[in-house]
KEDO-83074 format. One record per residue: y, z, x of N, C-alpha, C in turn; residue in one letter. Coordinates in steps of 0.05 Angstrom, whole numbers, plus 5000, padded with zeros to 4 digits. Example, Ala and Ser with C-alpha at 12.3 -4.5 7.8 and 13.67 -1.06 7.14 Angstrom:
! KEDO-83074
488651565264491051565246493451565264a
495551425257497951435273500151575258s
END
This chain:
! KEDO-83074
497650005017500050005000502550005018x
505049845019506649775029508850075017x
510050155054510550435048513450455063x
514950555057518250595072517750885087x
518150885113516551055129519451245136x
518351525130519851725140522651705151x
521951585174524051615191524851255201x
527651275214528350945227528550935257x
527350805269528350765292529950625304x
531550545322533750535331532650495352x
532650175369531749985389534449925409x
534250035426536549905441535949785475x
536449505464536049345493537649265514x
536849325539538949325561539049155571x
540648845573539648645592542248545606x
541448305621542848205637545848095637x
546147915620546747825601547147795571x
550447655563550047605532547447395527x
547547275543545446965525543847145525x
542047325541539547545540540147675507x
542047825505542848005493541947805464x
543847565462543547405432541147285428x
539547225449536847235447534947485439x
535147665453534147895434534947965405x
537747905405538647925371537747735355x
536947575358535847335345532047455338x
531747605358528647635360527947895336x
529748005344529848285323530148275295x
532748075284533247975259531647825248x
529147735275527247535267524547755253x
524748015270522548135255523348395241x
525748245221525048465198527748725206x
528348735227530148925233532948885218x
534249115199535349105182538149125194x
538549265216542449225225541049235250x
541748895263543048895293545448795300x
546048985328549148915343548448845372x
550948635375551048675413552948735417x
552948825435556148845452555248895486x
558048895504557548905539556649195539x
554949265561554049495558556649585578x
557949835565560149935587559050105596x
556250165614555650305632555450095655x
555649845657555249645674557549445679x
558049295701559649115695558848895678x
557748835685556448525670553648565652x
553048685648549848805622551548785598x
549848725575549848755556547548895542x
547448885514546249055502545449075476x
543249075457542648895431541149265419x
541949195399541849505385540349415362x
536649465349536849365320535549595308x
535849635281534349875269532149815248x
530149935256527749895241527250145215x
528149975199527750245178523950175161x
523449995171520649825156521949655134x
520249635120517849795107514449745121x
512649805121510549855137508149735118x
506249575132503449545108502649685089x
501849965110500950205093502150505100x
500950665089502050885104501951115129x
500950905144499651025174502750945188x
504651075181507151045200507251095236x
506151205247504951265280504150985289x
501150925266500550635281502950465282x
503050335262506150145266508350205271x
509350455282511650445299510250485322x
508550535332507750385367506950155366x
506649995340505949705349508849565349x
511049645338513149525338514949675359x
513349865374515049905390514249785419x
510849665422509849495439511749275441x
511549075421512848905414516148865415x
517149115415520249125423520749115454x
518349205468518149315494517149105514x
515848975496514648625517516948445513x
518248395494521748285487523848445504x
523648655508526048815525525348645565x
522348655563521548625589521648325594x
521848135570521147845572524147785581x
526547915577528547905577529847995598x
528348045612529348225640530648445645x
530848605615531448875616529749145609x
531849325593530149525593530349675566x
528449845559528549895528529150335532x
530150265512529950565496530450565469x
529850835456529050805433530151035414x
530151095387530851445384529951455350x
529151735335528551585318530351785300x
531151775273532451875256531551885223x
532152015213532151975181534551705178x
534251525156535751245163538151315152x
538451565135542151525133542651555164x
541451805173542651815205542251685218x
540251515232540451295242542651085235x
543851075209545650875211548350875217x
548351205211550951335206552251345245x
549551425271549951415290550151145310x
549250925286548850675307550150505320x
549650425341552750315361554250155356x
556050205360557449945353557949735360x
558449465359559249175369559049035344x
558648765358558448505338555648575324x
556248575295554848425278553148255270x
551048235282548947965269547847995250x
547048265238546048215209545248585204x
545948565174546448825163544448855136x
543048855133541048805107540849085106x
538749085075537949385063534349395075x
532649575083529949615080529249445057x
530449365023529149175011529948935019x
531648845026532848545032529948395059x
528948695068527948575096525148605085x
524148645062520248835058519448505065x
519848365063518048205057517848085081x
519048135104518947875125517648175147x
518848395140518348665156514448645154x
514048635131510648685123509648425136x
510548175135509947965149508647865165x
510948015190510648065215508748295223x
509548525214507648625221504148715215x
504648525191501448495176499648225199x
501048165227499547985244498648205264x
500148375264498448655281495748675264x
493848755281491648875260491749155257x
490249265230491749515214488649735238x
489849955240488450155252485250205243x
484050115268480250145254480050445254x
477150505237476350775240475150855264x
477251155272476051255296473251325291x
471851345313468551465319468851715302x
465951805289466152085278464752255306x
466152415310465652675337464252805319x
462052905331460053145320459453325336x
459353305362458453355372458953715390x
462453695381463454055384463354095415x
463753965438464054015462466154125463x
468754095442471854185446472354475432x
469254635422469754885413467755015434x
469455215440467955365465467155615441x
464755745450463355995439465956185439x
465756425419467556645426467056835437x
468256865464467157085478468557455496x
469657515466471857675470473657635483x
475257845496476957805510477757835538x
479957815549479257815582479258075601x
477758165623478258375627479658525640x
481358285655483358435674482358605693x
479858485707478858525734479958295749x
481558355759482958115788481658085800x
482657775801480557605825482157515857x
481757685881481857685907482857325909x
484757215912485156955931485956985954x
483556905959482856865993485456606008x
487156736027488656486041491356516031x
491956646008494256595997497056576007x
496056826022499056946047498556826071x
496756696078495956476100498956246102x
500156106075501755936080503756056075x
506355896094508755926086509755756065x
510255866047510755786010513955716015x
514755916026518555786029518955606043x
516655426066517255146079516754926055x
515855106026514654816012517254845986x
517354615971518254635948517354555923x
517654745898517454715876519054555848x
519154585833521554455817524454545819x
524154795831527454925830528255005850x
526454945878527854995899525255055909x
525055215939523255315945521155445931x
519755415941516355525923516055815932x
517855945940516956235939516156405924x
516956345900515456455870512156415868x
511156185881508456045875506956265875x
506956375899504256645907503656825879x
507056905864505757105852505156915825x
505756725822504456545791501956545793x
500056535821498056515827496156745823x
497957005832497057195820496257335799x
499057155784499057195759495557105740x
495156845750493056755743491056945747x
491356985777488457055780488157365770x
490557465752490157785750487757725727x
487257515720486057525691485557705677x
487857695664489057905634489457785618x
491657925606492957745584495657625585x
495857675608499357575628497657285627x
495957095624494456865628496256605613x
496256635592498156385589501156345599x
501756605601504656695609505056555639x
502956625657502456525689501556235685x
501456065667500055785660503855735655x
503855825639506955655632508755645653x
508555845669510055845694509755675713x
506755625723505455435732506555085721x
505455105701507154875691510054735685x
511054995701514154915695514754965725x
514155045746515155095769513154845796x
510254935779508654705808508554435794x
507754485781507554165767509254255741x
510954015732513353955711513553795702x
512853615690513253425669512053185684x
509753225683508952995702509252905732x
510953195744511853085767510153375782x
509653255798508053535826510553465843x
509353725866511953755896509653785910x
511653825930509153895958508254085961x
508454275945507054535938505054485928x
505654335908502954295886500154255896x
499754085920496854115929496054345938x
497654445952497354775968496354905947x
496354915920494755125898492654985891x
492054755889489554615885486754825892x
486654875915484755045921484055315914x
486755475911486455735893486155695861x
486355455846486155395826482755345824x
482355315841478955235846477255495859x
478455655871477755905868477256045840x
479156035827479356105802476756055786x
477155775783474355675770472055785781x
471355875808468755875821468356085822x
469956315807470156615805468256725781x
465556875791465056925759465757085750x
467057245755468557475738470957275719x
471957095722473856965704473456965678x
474757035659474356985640474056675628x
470856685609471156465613472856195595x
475256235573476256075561478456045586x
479356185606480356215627480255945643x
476955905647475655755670475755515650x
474455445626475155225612477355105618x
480255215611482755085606484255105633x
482755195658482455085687481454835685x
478854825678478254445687479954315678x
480654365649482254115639484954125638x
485454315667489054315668488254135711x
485954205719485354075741485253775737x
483753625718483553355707486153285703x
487353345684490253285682491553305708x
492753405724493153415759492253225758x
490353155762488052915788489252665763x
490052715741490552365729493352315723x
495052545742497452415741498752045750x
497252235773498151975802495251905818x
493351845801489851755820490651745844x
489151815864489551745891488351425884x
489851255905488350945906485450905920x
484750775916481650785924481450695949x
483650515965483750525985486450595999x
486750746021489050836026489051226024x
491651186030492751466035494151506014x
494951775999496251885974499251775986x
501051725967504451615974505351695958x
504551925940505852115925505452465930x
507452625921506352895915503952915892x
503652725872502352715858499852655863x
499352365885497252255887495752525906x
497652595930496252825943494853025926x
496353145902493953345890492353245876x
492652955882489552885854488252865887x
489352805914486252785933486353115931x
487653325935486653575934484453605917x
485053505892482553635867479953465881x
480053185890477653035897476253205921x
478553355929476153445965475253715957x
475553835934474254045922472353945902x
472253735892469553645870467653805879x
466253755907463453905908463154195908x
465154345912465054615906465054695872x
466354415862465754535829464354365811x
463154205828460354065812457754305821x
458754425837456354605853455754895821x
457054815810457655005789457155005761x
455354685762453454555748452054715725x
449754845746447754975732448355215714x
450455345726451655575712452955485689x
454055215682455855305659455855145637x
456755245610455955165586456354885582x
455254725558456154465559458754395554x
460654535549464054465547465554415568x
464654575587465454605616463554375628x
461354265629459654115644461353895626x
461653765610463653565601465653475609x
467353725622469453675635468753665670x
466653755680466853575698464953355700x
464353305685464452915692466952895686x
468352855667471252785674473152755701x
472552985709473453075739471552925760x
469152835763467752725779468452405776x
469852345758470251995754473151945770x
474252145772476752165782476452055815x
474852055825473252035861473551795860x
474151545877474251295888471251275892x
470151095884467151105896465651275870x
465751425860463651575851460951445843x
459751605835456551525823455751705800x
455851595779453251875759451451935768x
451652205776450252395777446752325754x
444352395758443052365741442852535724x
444352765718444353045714446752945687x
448752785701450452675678449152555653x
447752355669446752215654444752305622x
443352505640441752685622443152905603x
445152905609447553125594448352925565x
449252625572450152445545447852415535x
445952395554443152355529443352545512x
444252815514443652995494445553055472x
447652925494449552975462449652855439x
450352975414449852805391451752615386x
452152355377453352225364454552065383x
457452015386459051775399461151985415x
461951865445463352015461464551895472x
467051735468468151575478469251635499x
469951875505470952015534467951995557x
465552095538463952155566461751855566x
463651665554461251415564462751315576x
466751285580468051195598468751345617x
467351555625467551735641465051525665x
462351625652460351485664461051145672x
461951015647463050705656463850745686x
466550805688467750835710466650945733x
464251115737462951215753461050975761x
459750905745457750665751459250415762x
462250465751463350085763462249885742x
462050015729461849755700464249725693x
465649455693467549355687467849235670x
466549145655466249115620466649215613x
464049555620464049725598466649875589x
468049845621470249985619472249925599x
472649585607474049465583473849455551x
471349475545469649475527471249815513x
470049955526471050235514474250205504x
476050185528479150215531480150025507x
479149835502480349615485479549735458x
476649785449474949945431477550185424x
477350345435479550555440482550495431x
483550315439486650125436485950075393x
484350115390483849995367484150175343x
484150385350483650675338485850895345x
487650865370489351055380491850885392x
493450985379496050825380496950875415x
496151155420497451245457495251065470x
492551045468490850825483492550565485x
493050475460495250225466496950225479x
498250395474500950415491500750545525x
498250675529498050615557497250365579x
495150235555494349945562496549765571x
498749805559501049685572502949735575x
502849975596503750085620503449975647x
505649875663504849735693503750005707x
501950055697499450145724497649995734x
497150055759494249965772491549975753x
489449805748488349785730486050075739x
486650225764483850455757486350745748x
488550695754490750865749490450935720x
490750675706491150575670487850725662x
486250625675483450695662483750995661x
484151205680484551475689486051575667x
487851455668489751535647488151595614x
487751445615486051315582483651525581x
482151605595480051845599481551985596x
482152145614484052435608485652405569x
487252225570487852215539484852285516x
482752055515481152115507479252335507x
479652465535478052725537479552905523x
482052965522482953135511482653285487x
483052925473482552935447479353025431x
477652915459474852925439474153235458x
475353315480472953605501474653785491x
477453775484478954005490478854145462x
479654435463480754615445483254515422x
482354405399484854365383486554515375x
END
């Protein structure tokens, strides 16, 4: 059922040029976009700048899918054009009420445009049904609470933390965030948030950030840890290692890529950790073991998906990528693109194609291993 979606977005393209600019206005008015403007962008001398607002209306009422397909689509036109996109979204009085100003190319209502809006975007295909998950790897058992027996990190006071830096300056804070972790109490998410806002931040690591790699892997290899503790360690380690993949050949050229080789030169200390632990945690590392340049499934993997029930789109592109099946890989990621609007939209992302694949696991793992 053809649906007028929540909210409007507000497309704004940055290019070279006016002819760029009236070329994108032409492209936008072409699909359905109800007020576009150009004008010179006055952050530049010579840029301009094409503004259009998508208020829909939409096929059906899956508003997420079709605003990332029209925002794919805005974003291969921003790039065909030799510029650059951003985007914002609003309720559409506000959206209109804030929208930039310039020239005029066309001002229509959401009805003036349903029919050319549904059109166009009825050549997208409409969102397939995801896999049914049965299988509960992402609910860990309940196992009271933590006991606030601290765990000894070995090395800690070994480095100098004030030669390194964090997000806000020197990393001298690091030691006790670390502590914080390892007091395992209930200070635990409190020392996670910290962690996440001082070593690693929004996607970005420092040169600190590898230097904890290893006490973070202490952590895990601790059995006194509590264990929802040690869980949401693997899958805060995976995430690390799929910021920035190390390249498969070569040396890390990031802070980033360096702590994904940190987490790789500890794999065998926490695959060694196998036999001990439940299947939620053994899920997540295969995840973590695909992350390795080179890897191999394990046969132990292998015999782990045999058992699980149903469809696992994380742990058969986990294994893909381990084996070097390049189909299957494809096969999955595209499969995947079909069902999850962020799969799409990482697919076309300029990453390296084992960077993009990495990426697309970790997303998928999240969704199907992790704690909702």
């Amino acid at each position: 059922m053809i649906t007028a979606p929540r909210h409007a977005t507000t497309y704004s393209l940055f290019v070279p040029d006016e002819a760029a600019a009236r070329e994108g206005a032409r492209a936008l008015a072409g699909r359905g976009h109800a007020l576009v403007r150009v004008a010179p962008d006055t952050t530049t001398d010579s840029g301009w700048r094409v503004d259009g607002l998508d208020e829909g209306p939409y096929p059906d009422d899956d508003e997420r899918w079709w605003a990332a397909a029209e925002h794919r689509a805005v974003a291969a036109l921003a790039e065909g054009l030799g510029g650059r996109l951003s985007s914002s979204m609003a309720l559409p009085e506000t959206a209109r009420r804030f929208f930039p100003e310039g020239e005029g190319v066309c001002d229509r209502s959401a009805g003036d445009v349903r029919e050319l809006r549904v059109a166009v975007l009825s050549r997208e295909p409409a969102r397939t049904p995801a896999p049914a998950i049965v299988h509960g790897l992402g609910r860990q058992e309940p196992s009271g609470g933590p006991t606030g027996e601290p765990i000894v990190l070995d090395g800690l006071d070994d480095i100098d933390w004030s030669s390194l830096t964090g997000a806000y300056g020197p990393a001298d804070e690091v030691p006790d965030i670390l502590r914080g972790l390892a007091a395992n109490d209930e200070g635990w998410e409190e020392a996670v948030e910290e962690y996440f806002s001082t070593v690693v931040h929004q996607d970005t690591c420092y040169d600190c950030t590898p230097e904890t790699i290893g006490f973070l892997v202490q952590l895990v290899r601790a059995p006194r840890l509590f264990p929802a503790y040690r869980f949401h360690l693997l899958i805060h380690l995976a995430y690390i290692a799929t910021i920035d993949p190390v390249p498969e050949t070569g040396e890390p050229d990031s802070d980033e890529a360096a702590a994904c080789r940190a987490v790789i030169d500890r794999l065998p200390g926490l695959l060694a950790l196998w036999p001990d632990l439940p299947a939620t945690e053994r899920a997540w590392l295969i995840v973590l073991a695909a992350v390795r340049p080179g890897a191999e499934p394990r046969p132990e993997f292998r015999e782990f998906r045999g058992r699980v029930d149903g469809p696992s789109p994380a742990l058969d592109l986990a294994l893909a990528l381990m084996s070097g099946d390049g189909g299957a890989v494809r096969d999955l990621t595209l499969a995947a693109a079909a069902w999850d609007e962020e799969v799409s939209a990482l697919l076309e992302e300029p990453f390296s194609r084992r960077t993009r694949d990495l990426k697309v696991l970790f997303h998928l793992a999240l969704a199907e291993l992790a704690p909702a």
